[in-house]
C-alpha positions as CSV (number, residue, x, y, z in Angstrom):
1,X,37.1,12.7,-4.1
2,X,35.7,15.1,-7.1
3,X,33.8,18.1,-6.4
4,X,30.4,18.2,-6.2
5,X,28.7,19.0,-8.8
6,X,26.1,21.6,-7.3
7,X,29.4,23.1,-7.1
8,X,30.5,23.1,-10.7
9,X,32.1,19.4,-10.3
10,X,31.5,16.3,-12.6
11,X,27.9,14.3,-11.6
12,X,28.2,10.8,-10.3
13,X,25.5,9.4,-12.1
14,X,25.9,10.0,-16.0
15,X,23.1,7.6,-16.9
16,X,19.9,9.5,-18.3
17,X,17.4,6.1,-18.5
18,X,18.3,3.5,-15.6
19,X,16.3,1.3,-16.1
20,X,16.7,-1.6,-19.2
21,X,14.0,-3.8,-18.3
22,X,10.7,-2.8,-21.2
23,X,7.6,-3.7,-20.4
24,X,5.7,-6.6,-21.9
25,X,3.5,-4.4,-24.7
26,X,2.5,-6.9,-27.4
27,X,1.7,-9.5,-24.9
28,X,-0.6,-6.8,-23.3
29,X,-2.3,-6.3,-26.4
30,X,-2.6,-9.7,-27.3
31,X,-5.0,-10.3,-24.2
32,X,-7.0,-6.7,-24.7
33,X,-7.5,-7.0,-28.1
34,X,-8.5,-10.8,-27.6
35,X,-11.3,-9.1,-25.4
36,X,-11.9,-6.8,-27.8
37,X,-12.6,-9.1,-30.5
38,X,-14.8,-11.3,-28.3
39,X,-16.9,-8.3,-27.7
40,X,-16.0,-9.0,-23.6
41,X,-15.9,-5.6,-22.2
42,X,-18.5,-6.1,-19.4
43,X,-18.7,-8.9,-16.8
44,X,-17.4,-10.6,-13.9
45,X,-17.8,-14.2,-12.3
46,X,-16.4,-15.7,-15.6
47,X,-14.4,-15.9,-18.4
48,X,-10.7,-14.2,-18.3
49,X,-11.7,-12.3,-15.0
50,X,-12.6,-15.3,-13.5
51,X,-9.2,-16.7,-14.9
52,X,-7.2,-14.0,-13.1
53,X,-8.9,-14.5,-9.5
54,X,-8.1,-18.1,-10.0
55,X,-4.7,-17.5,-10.6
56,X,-4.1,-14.9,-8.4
57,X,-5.5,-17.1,-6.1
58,X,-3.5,-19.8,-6.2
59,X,-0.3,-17.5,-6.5
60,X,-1.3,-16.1,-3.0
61,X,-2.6,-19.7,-1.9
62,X,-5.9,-18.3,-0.3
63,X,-9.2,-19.9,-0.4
64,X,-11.3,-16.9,-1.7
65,X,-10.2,-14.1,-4.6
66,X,-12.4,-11.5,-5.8
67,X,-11.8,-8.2,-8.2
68,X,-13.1,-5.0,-7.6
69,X,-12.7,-1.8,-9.8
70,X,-10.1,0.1,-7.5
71,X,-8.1,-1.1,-3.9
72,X,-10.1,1.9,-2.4
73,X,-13.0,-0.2,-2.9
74,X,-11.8,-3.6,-2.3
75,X,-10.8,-2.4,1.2
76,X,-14.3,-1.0,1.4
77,X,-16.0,-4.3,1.0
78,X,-13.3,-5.8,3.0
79,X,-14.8,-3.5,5.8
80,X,-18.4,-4.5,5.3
81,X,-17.0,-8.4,5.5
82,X,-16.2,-7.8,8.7
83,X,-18.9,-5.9,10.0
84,X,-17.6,-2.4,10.4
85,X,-20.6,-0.1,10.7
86,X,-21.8,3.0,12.5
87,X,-20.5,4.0,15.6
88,X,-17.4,1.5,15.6
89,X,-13.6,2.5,15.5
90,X,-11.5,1.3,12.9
91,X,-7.3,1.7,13.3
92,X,-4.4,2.7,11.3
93,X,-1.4,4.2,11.1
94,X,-1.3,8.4,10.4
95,X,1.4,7.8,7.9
96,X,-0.9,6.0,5.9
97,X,-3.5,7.0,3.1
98,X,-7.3,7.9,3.0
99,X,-8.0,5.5,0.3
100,X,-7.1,3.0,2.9
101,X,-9.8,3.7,5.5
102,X,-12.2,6.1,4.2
103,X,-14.4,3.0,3.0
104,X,-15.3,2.3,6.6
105,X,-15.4,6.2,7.6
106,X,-18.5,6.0,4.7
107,X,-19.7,3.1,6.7
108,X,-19.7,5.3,9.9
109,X,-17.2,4.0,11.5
110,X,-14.3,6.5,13.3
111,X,-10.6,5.9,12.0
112,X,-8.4,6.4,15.0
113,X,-5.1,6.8,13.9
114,X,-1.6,5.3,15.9
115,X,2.1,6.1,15.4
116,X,4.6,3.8,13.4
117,X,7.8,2.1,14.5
118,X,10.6,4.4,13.6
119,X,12.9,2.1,11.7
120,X,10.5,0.5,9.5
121,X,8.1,3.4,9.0
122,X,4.9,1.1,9.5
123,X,1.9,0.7,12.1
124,X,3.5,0.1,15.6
125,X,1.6,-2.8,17.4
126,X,2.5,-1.2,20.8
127,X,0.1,1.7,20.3
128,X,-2.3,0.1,18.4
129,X,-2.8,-1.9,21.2
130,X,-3.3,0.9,23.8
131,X,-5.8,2.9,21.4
132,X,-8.0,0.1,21.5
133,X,-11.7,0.1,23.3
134,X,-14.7,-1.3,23.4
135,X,-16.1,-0.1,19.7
136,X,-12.8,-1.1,18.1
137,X,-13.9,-3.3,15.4
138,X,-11.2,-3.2,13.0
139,X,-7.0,-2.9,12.6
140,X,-5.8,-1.7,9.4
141,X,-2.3,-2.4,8.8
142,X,-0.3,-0.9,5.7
143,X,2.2,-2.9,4.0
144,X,3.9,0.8,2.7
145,X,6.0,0.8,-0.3
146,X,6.1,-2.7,-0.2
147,X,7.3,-3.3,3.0
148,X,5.4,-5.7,5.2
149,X,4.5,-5.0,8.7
150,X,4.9,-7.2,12.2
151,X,1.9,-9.8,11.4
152,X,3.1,-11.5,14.1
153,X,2.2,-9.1,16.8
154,X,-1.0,-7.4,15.1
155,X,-2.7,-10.9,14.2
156,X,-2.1,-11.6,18.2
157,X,-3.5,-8.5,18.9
158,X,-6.4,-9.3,16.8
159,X,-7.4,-12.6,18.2
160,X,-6.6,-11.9,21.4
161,X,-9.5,-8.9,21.6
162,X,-11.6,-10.1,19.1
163,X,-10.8,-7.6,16.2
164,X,-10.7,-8.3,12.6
165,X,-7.1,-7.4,10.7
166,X,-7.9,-6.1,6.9
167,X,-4.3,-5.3,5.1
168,X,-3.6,-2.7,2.8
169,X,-1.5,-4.4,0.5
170,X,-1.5,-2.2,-2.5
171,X,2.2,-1.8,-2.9
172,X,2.7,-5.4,-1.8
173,X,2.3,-8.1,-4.6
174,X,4.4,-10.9,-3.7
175,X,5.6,-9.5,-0.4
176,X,5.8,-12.4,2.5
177,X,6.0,-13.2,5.9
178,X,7.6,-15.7,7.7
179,X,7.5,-17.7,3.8
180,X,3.8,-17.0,3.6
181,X,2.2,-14.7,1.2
182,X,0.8,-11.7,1.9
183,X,-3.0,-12.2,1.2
184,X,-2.8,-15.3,2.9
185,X,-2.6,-13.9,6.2
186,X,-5.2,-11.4,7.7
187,X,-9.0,-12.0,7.9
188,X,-9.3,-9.5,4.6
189,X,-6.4,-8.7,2.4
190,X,-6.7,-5.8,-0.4
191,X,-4.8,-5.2,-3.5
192,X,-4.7,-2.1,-5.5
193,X,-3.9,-2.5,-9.6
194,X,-3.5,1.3,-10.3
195,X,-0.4,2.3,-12.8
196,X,1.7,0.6,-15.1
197,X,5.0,-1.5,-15.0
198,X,7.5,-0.7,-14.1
199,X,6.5,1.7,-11.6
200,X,2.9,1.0,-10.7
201,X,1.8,-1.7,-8.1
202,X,3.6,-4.8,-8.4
203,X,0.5,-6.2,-10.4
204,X,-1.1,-3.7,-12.2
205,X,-3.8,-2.9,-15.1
206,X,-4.3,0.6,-15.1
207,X,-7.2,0.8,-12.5
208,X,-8.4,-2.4,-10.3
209,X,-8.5,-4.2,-7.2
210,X,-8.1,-7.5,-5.3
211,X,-9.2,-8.8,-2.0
212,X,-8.0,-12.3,-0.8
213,X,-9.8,-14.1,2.4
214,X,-9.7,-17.6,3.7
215,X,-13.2,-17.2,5.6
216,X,-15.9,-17.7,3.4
217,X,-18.4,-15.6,5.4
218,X,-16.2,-12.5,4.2
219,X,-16.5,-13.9,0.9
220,X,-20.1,-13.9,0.6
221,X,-20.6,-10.6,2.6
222,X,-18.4,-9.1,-0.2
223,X,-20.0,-10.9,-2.8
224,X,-23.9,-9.6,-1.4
225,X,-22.3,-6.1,-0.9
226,X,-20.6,-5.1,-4.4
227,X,-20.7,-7.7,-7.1
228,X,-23.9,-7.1,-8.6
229,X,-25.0,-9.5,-11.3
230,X,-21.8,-11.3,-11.4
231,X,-21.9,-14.4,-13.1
232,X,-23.4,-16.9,-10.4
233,X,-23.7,-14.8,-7.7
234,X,-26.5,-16.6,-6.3
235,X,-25.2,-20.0,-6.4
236,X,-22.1,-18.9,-4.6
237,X,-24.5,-17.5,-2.1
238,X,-24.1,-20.8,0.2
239,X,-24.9,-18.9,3.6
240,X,-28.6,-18.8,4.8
241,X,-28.8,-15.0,5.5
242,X,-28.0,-14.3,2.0
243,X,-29.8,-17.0,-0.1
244,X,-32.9,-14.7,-0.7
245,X,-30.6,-12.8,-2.3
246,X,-31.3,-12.6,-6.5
247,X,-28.5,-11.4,-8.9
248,X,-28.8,-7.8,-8.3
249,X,-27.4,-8.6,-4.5
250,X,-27.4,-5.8,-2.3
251,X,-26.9,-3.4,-5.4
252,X,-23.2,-1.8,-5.8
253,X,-21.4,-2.7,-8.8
254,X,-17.6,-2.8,-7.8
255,X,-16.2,-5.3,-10.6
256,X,-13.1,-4.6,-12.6
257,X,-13.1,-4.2,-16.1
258,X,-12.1,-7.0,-18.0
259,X,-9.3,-4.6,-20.0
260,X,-8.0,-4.0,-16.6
261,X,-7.4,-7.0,-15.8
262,X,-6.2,-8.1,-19.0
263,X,-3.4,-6.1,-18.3
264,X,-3.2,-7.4,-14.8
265,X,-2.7,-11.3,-15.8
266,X,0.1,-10.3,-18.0
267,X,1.5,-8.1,-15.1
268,X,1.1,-10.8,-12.8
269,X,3.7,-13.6,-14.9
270,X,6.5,-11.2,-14.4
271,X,5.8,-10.6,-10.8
272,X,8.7,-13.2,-9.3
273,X,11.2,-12.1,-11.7
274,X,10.7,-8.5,-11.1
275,X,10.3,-8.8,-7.3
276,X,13.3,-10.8,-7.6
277,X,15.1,-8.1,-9.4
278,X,14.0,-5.3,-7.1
279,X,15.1,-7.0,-4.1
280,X,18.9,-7.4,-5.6
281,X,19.0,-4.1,-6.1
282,X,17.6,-2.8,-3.0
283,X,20.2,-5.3,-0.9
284,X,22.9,-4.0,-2.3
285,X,21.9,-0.1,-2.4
286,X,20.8,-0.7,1.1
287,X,24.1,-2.3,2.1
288,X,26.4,0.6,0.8
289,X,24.0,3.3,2.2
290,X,24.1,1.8,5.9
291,X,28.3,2.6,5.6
292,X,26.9,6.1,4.7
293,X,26.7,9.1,7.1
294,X,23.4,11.0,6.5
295,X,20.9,8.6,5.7
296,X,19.3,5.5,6.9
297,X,17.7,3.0,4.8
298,X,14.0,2.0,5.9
299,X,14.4,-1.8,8.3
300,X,12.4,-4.5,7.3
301,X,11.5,-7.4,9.6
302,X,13.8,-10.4,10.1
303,X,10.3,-12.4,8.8
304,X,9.7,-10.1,6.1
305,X,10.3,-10.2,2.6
306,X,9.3,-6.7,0.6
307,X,8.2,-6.2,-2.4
308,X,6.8,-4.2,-5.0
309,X,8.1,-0.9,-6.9
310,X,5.6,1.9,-6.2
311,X,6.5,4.8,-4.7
312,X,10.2,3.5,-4.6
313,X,13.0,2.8,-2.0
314,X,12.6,4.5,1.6
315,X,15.5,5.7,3.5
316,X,15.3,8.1,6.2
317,X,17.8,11.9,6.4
318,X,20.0,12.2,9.4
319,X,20.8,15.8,9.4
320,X,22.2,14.7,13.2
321,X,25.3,13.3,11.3
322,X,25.8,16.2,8.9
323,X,25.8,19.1,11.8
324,X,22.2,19.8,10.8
325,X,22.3,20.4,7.3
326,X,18.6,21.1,5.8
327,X,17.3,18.3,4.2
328,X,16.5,20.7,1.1
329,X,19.9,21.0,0.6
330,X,20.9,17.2,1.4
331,X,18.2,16.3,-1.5
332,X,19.5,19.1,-4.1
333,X,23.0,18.0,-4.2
334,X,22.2,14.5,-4.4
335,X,20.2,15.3,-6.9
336,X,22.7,17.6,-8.9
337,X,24.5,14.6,-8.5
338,X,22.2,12.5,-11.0
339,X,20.3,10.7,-8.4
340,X,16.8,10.2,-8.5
341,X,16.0,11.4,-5.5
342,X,12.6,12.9,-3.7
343,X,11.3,13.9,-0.5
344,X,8.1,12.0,0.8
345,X,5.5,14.8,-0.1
346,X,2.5,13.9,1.7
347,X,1.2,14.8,5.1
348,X,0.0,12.6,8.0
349,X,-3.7,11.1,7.9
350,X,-4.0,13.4,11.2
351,X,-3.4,16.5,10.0
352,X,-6.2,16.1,7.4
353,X,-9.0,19.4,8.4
354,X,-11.5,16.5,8.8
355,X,-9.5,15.2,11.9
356,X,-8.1,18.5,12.6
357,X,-11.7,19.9,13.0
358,X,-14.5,17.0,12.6
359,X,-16.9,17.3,9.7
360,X,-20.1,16.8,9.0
361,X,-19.9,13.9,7.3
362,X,-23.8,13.4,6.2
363,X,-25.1,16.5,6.8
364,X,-27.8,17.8,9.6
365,X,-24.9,17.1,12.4
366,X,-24.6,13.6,11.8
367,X,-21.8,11.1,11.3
368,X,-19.0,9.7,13.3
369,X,-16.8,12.9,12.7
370,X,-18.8,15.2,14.8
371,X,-21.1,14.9,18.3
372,X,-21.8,12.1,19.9
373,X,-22.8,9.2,17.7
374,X,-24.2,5.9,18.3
375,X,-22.2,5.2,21.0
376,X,-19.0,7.2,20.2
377,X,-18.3,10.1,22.4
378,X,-18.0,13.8,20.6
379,X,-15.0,13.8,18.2
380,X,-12.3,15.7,19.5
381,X,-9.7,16.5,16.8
382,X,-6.2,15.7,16.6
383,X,-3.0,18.3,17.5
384,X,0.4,18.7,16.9
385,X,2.4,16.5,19.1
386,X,-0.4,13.6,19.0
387,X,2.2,11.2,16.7
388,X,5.7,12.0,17.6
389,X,7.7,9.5,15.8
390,X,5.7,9.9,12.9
391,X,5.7,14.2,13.3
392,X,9.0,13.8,13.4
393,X,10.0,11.8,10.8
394,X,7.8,12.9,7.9
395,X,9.7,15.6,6.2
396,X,12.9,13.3,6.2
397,X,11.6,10.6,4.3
398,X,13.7,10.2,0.9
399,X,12.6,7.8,-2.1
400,X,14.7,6.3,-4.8
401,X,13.0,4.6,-7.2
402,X,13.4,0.8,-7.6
403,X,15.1,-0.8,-10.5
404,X,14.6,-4.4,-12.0
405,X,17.6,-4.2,-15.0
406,X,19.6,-1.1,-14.2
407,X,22.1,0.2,-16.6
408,X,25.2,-1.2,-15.8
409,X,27.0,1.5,-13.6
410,X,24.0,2.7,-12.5
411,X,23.7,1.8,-8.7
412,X,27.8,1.9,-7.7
413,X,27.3,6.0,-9.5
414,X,24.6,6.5,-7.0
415,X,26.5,5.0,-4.2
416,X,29.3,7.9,-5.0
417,X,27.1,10.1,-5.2
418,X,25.8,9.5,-1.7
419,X,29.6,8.9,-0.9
420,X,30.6,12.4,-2.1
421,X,27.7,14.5,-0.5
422,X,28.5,12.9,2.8
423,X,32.2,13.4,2.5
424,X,31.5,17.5,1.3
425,X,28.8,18.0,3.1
426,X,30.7,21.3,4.5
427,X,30.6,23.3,1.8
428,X,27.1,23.6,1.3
């Protein structure tokens, strides 16, 4: 095998732009500067906004499908659906996000934060279990990068105590489970439409969200809580706590900009084929790499089907197989190799100073970060050694992004390259 080339050698990957597959432009700018000419730049409840929750609707095959202006803030009103409020315990993973629970943190509730299964990197149902108590009001799994989490286990755990499940699915656009639909699943699902294609979520618009339901209680409660005069709000408003209710609702304005979601109904007719795409060339990375000392590739569940592009391909460093050697190193050569590979760069939810320390979340000692509060004992913060798995997984966590139409060659040079790091691994 040829030298490596952090060592002077010839790279393994020679191809400078991967991926082939363009994005979609004029159709996007058909539908924008449709709305432009229309003069539709405002509104919600109807016209092409309306069109895209009924399509995305029926993609996912949910009963209910409203638009919000970011994921953050669909999960947000996902929260108030289900009742989260003050002095109630919400529970997610700490390799996770604070877009995805900080919605019911401003609600007052207290994220408590479990480990993750080791091989697949998401929320492990075992501990969420054993964190639950008597506040517990909601489980927040994350369907990370794309890859879908044991909705078997957590939507038992759920029923069994009474807890409501709201999914992060902002990386998961088209994911499944056991051939259904993510979105079609949990009590709330939520969507995020941040980026562009290729690389942004699987449906995106720039800025946007989506949350899916089958219960049309949670439809209504986020309805009342963030769609302020949508177009006929008040006849949707079929429950009798909320038909008092006028157009104004409870007052937020959440909705997405029709632009955004312009963008997002073009995004969304490309979604299979993409998807499709991505998964071919995950497979077939992922089935090299696993002959591979050094590195793992991220498991998925026998009922799951991944999906989605942002934040790439997960696979795991073994420095155990390469007599230790640092993961900086491991990642340079690859990457003087040509490969397009990073290092996970974020830190745990735990080790935020909020939940290191408490804060004072509303001012004059109040809030569910701090003393005692409406039922939840003083907040003691979280140490080192509180999340093993996760502690000790989260600086080996490598990405590669994922390809719909790579350059031909492309995929069998990043398999050498991984080939020819592992088999030189000696000299560096």
């Amino acid at each position: 095998m040829s030298e490596l080339a952090i060592l002077g050698g010839k790279p393994a990957v020679t191809v400078e732009n991967p991926e082939r597959w363009k994005r979609p432009i004029d159709e996007e700018k058909e539908e924008v500067c449709r709305l432009i000419e229309q003069g539709f730049l405002s509104g919600s409840g109807t016209g092409l906004p309306k069109e895209f929750e009924d399509e995305f609707r029926k993609y996912i095959g949910c009963n209910f499908c409203l638009t919000v202006d970011h994921g953050s803030t669909a999960l947000a009103s996902a929260f108030y659906a289900v009742k989260v409020g003050p002095g109630d315990e919400v529970i997610t993973p700490t390799l996770g996000y604070i877009g995805t629970y900080c919605g019911a943190l401003h609600l007052g509730a207290r994220p408590v934060f479990c480990d993750i299964d080791p091989d697949t990197l998401l929320i492990d149902p075992q501990d969420v279990e054993r964190r639950i108590t008597p506040r517990t009001r909601a489980i927040i799994p994350i369907h990370f990068w794309g890859n879908v989490c044991d909705m078997d286990a957590l939507m038992d755990i759920g029923r069994r105590y009474g807890i409501a499940v709201v999914e992060d699915a902002a990386h998961a656009h088209g994911a499944e489970w056991d051939g259904v639909k993510i979105g079609n699943i949990g009590d709330v699902t939520c969507f995020s439409l941040q980026g562009t294609m290729p690389g942004g979520k699987p449906v995106c618009g720039g800025e946007g969200g989506i949350a899916t339901t089958n219960v049309r209680e949670f439809y209504e409660r986020m309805l009342a809580y963030c769609h302020l005069h949508r177009a006929g709000v008040t006849e949707e408003l079929t429950l009798p706590e909320y038909r008092g209710l006028d157009s104004e609702v409870l007052g937020l304005k959440w909705r997405a900009h029709p632009l955004a979601l312009a963008l997002a109904k073009v995004s969304l007719r490309s979604l299979d084929y993409r998807n499709g795409r991505r998964d071919e060339f995950r497979r077939k990375l992922f089935e090299a790499l696993n002959e591979i000392p050094g590195v793992k590739p991220v498991r998925s569940y026998p009922k799951a089907k991944p999906a989605g592009f942002y934040g790439g391909l997960k696979m795991i460093y073994q420095p155990e197989d390469l007599d230790g050697l640092p993961v900086e190193r491991y990642v340079e050569a690859l990457r003087a190799e040509g490969v397009p590979i990073s290092r996970y760069g974020r830190s745990l939810e735990h080790q935020r100073m909020i939940f290191r320390k408490g804060f004072d979340l509303w001012g004059h000692g109040r809030g569910p970060l701090g003393g005692e509060f409406l039922g939840l004992p003083p907040f003691k913060g979280y140490r080192e050694g509180d999340f093993p798995v996760a502690e000790s997984l989260i600086g080996r966590i490598l990405s590669i992004p994922a390809y719909i139409e790579p350059e031909e060659g492309f995929l069998e040079g990043v398999i050498e390259a991984f080939e020819k790091v592992a088999a030189n691994y000696k000299r560096l």
